[in-house]
C-alpha distance (Angstrom), angle and dihedral (degrees) to the residues before:
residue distance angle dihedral
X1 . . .
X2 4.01 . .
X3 4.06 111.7 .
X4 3.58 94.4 -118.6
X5 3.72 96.4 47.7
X6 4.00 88.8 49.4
X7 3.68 101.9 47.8
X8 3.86 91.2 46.9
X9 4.12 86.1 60.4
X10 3.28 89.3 43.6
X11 3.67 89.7 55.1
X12 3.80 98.9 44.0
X13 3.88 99.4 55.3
X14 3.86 86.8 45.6
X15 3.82 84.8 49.2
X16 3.78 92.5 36.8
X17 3.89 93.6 61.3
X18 3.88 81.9 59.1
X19 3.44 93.5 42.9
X20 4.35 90.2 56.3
X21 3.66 96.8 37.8
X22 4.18 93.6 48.9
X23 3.70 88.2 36.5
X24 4.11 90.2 57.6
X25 3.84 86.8 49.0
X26 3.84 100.0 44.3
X27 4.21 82.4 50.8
X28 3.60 102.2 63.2
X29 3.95 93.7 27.0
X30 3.78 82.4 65.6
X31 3.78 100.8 41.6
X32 4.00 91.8 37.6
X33 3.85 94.5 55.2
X34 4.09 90.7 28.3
X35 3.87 90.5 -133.9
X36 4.28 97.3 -169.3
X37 2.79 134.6 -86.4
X38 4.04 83.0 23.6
X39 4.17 86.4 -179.8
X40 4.33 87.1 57.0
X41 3.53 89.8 59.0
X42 3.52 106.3 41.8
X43 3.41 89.3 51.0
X44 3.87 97.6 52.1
X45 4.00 92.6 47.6
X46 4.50 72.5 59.0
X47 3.95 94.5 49.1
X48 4.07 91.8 44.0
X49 3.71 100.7 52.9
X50 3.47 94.4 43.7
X51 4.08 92.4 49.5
X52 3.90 78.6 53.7
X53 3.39 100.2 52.5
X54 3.73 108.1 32.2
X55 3.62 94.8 91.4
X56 3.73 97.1 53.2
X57 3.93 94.0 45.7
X58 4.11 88.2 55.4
X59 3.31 93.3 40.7
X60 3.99 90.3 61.8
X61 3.66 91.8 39.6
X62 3.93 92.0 51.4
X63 3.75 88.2 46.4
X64 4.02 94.4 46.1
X65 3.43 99.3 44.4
X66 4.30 104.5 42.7
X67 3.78 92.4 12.1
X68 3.46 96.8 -123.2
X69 4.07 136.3 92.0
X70 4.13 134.1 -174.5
X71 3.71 117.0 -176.5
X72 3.35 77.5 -162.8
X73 3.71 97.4 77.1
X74 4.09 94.4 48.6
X75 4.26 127.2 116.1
X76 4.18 93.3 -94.6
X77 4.39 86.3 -130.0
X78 3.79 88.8 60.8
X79 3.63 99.1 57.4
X80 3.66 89.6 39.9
X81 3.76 91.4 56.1
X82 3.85 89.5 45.2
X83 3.50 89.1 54.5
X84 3.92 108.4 36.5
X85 4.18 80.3 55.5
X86 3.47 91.0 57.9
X87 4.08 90.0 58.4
X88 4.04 89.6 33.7
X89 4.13 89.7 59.4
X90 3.50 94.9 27.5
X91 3.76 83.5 58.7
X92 3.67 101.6 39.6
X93 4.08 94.5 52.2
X94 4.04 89.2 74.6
X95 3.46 85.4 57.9
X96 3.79 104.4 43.6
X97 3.75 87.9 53.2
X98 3.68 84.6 46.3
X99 3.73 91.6 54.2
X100 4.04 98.0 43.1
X101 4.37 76.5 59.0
X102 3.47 92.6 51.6
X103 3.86 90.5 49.5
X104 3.71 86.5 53.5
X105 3.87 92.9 42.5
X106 4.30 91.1 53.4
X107 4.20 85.4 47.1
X108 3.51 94.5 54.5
X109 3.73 110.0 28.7
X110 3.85 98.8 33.7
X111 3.65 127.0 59.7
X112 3.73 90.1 -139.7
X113 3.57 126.3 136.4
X114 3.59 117.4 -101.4
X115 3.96 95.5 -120.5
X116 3.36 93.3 59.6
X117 4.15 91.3 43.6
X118 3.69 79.1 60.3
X119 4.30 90.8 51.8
X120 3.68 89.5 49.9
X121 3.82 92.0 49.2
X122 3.44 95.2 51.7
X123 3.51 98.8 57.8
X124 3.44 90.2 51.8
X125 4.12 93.9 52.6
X126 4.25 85.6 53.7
X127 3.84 92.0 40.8
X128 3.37 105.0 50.7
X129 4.51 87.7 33.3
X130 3.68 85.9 56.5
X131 3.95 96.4 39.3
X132 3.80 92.5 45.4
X133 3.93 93.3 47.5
X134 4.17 89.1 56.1
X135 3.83 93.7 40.7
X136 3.76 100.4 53.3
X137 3.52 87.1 36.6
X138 3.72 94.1 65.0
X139 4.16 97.8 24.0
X140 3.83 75.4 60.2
X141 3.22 112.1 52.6
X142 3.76 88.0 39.0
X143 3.96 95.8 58.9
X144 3.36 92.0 40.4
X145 3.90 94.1 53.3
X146 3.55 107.7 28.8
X147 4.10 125.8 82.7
X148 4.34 122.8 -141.3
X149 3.32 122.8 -142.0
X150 4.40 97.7 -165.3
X151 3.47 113.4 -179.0
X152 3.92 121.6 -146.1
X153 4.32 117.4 179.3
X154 3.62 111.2 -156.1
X155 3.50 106.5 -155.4
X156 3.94 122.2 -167.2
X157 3.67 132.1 -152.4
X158 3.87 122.4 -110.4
X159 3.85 94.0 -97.5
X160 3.69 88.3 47.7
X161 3.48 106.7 50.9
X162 4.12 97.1 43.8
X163 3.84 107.6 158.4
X164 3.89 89.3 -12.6
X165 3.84 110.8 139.7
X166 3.94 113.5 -146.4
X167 4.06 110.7 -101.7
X168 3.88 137.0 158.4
X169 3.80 128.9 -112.2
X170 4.16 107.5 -164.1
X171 3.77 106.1 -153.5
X172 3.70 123.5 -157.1
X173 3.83 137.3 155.6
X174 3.81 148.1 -169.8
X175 3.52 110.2 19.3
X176 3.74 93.8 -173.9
X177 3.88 97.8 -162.4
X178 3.50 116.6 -158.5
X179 4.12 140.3 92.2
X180 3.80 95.9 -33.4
X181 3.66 101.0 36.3
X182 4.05 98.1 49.4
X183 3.33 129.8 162.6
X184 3.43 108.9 -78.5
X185 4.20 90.3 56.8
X186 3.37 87.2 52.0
X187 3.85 102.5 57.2
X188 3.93 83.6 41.2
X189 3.66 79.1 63.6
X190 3.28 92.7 38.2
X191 3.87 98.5 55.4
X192 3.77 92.2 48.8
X193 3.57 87.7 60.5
X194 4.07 93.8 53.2
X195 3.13 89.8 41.5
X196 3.89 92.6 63.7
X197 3.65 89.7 62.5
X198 3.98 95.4 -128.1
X199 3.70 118.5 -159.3
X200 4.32 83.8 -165.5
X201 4.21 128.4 25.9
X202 3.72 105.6 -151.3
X203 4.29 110.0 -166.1
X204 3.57 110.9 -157.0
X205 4.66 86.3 -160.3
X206 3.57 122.5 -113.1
X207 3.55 98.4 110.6
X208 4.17 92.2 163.8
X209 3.63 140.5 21.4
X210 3.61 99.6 -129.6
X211 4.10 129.7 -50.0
X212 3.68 129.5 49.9
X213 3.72 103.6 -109.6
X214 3.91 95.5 96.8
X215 4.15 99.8 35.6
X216 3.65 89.0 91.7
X217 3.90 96.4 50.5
X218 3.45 99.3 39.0
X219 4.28 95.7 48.5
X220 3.71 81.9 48.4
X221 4.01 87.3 59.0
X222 3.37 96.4 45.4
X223 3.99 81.3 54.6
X224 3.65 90.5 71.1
X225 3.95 92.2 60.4
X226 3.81 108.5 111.5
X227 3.46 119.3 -166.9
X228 4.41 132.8 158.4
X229 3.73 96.1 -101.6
X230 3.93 103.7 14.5
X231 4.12 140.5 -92.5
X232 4.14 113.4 -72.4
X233 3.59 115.5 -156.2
X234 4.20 133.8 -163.2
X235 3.87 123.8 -166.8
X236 4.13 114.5 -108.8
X237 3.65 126.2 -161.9
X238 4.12 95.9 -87.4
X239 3.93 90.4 55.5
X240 3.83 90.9 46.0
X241 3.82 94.4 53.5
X242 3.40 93.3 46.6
X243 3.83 105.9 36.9
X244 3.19 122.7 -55.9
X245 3.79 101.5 -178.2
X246 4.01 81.2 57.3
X247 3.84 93.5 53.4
X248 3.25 91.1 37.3
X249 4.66 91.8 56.7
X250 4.02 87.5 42.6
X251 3.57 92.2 58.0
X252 3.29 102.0 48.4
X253 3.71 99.7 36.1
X254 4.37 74.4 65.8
X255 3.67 87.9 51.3
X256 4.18 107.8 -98.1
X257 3.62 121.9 136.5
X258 3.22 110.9 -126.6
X259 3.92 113.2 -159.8
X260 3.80 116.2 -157.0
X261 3.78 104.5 -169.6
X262 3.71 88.9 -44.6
X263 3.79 136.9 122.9
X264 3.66 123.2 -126.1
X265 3.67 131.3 -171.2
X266 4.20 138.6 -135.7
X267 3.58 129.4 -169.1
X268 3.92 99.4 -141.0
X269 4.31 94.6 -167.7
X270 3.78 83.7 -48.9
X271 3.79 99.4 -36.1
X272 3.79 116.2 111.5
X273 3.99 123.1 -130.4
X274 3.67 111.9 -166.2
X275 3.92 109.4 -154.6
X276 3.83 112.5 -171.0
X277 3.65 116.4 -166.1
X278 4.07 114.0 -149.4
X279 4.09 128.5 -171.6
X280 3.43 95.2 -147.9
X281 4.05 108.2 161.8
X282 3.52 141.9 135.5
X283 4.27 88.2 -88.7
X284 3.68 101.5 39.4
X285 3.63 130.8 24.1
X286 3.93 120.4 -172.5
X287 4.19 100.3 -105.9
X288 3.50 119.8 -111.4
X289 3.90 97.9 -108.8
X290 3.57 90.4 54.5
X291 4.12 98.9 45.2
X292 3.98 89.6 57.0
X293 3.82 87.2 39.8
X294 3.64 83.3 57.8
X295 3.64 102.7 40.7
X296 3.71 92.7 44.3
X297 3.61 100.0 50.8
X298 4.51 102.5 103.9
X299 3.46 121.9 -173.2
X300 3.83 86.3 175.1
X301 4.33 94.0 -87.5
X302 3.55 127.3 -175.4
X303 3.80 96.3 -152.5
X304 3.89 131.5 20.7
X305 3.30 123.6 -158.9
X306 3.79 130.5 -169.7
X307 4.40 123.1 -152.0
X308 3.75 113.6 -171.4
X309 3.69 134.4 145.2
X310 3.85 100.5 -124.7
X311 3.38 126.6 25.8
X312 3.70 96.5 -132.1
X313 4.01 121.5 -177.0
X314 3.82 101.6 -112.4
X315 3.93 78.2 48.8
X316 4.06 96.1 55.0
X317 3.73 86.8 33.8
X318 4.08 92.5 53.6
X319 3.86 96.8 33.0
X320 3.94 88.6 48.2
X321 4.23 93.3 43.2
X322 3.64 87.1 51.8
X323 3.61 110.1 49.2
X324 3.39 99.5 -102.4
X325 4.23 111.2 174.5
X326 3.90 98.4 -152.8
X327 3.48 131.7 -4.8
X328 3.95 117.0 -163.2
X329 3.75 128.7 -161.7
X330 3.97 138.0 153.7
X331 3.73 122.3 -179.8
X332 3.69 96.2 120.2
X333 3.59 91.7 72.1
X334 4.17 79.2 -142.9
X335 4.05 85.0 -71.5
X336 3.64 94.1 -62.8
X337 3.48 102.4 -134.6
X338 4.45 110.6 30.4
X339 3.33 111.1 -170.0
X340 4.20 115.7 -159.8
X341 4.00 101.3 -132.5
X342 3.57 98.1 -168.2
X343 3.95 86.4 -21.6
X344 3.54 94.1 -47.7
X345 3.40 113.4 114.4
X346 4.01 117.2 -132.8
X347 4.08 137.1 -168.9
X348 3.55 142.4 166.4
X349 3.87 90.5 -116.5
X350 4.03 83.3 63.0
X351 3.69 77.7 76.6
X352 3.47 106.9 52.1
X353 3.99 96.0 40.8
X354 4.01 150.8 -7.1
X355 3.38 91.9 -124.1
X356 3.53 104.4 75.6
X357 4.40 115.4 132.1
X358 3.67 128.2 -10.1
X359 3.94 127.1 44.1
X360 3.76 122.1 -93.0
X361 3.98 137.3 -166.5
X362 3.64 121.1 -119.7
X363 3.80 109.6 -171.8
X364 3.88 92.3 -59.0
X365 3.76 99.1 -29.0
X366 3.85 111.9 104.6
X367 3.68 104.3 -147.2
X368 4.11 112.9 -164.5
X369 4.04 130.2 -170.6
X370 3.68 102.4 -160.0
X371 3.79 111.5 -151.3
X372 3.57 100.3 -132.4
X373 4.01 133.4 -149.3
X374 3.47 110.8 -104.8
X375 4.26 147.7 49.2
X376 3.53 143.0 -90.4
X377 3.89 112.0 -169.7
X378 3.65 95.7 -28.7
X379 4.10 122.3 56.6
X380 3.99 89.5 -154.0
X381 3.57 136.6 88.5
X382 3.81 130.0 -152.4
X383 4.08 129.0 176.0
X384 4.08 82.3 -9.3
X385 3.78 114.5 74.6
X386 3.82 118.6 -172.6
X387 4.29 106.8 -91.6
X388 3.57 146.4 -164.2
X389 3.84 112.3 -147.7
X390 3.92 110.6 -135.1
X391 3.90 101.4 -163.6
X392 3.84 113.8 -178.6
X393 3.66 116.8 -164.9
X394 3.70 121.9 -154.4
């Protein structure tokens, strides 16, 4: 069974549980406080859940009947609903636990009567369903639209910084080119790059989801990204498994460096900045020989910088154990979608690593997840807008 088709089922009966147990709820809230017209709501609770889980239903069928499945190929509003209900009831559940403790707060720290307990407890179930649906709807739509510019000033201590003249490295990550991410998101993204005035680009790979159609379009944006002493480029797991030695020509046919577990060198107003380029991804991982071959190799730099995909732990440990200034990843795409379980926010890339949004000091190394642009498996964004990484070294 294709990955994308089996983590959506997994998904929907996780989210279908929800779906039953909040249905139940939102049923007799409605009947027990008679909210009018009692039919109208009932029957768009109906129309919701099977908007949500349409596309996941197909999908199976398609797969179990011609053994094959593209998301690809589905209506752009079903996968959307599929996946906004995944944040909506992954949302809600906090709150239904939350509201079976408030039922059990009212019968043991209130003397009132258990029928109107139940009153009170149904307007919370249609309150918070109702406030909930709007609120994701918009949070969303928002994070899935909108572009970050976050700011981050590394600042270096006397001994450090030498002769080193201030400059700015603008870090971003996973474009993800494809039907979601077209072109005119990307030179939005674009733009907000040049319009940081980078001295150094810094491309964390991932240049397409999957296919070739958009590799040509989407190097060709990239082209447009201006910066002092160029854009530097690494392969991430997308580009590898489609073709990376194709990616890797269309880039720099539009002028990007791509670095393939290779140093390269800038004269910074007589400083050097060493920029080493890993392919470190779930298929290929730079070997050991070659990463302290890499690390070790001194032309008597100012500033070293390391570009990889994922930001694995031999890769912290190595980067950090050798001095390493920054080292710049993506991959997580900041966990996509985060949703707050009782105001703790949770992803699937929790799984896979530590190091999942934000930036974070080790010893003297700055280590930075950029958030990315684009989408794996689901075209939305929640708690982890798309972000351009403004670092300002000084």
């Amino acid at each position: 069974m294709p990955w994308p088709l089996r983590m959506t089922l997994y998904m929907s009966v996780i989210m279908f549980i929800i779906f039953i147990y909040h249905g139940l709820r939102f049923y007799f809230s409605v009947n027990r406080v008679q909210l009018n017209p009692v039919f109208f709501f009932k029957v768009l609770y109906i129309v919701g859940g099977l908007l949500i889980f349409t596309y996941p239903v197909i999908g199976y069928v398609e797969y179990w009947t011609f053994g094959e499945f593209s998301y690809r190929t589905y209506p752009k509003f079903l996968i959307y609903a599929f996946w906004y209900g995944a944040v909506f009831l992954g949302v809600l559940f906090s709150w239904l636990i939350a509201g079976e403790l408030f039922m059990m707060a009212m019968a043991y720290g209130t003397s009132l009567e258990k029928p109107i307990r139940k009153v009170y407890h149904s307007y919370f179930i249609i309150a918070i369903t109702f406030t909930i649906a709007v609120y994701t709807g918009v949070k969303v739509y928002w994070h899935t639209t909108t572009i970050d510019i976050e700011r981050i000033t590394h600042q270096l201590n006397e001994e450090k910084a030498g002769e080193l003249r201030p400059f700015t490295v603008v870090h971003i990550a996973d474009l993800h080119a494809d039907r979601y991410t077209d072109e005119d998101k990307i030179r939005r993204y674009v733009e907000r790059v040049n319009n940081s005035y980078p001295d150094i680009v810094t491309f964390a790979g991932d240049l397409i989801t999957t296919g070739t159609a958009y590799i040509d379009s989407a190097a060709e944006l990239m082209g447009e990204i201006r910066a002092t002493y160029g854009v530097f480029a690494v392969i991430g797991d997308h580009d590898y498994w489609v073709d990376e030695d194709r990616i890797t020509n269309a880039l720099e046919s539009y002028g990007i460096t791509v670095l393939r577990n290779e140093n390269h060198w800038i004269n910074h107003g007589g400083s050097q900045i060493r920029l080493t380029g890993l392919t470190e991804i779930y298929s290929q991982q730079v070997p050991d020989s070659r990463l302290t071959e890499l690390l070790d190799e001194d032309k008597g730099e100012s500033f070293r910088i390391v570009i990889s995909h994922q930001a694995t732990g031999r890769l912290v440990e190595e980067s950090r154990t050798n001095k390493v200034d920054q080292l710049l990843t993506g991959h997580t795409h900041g966990g996509q979608i985060r949703i707050p379980v009782f105001f703790y926010p949770i992803t699937a890339a929790q799984a896979e690593t530590d190091y999942v949004i934000g930036h974070w000091w080790l010893d003297d190394m700055l280590l930075k997840i950029n958030n990315g642009l684009g989408f794996t498996l689901a075209p939305i964004r929640y708690n982890a807008p798309a972000r351009v990484s403004v670092i300002t070294v000084r």
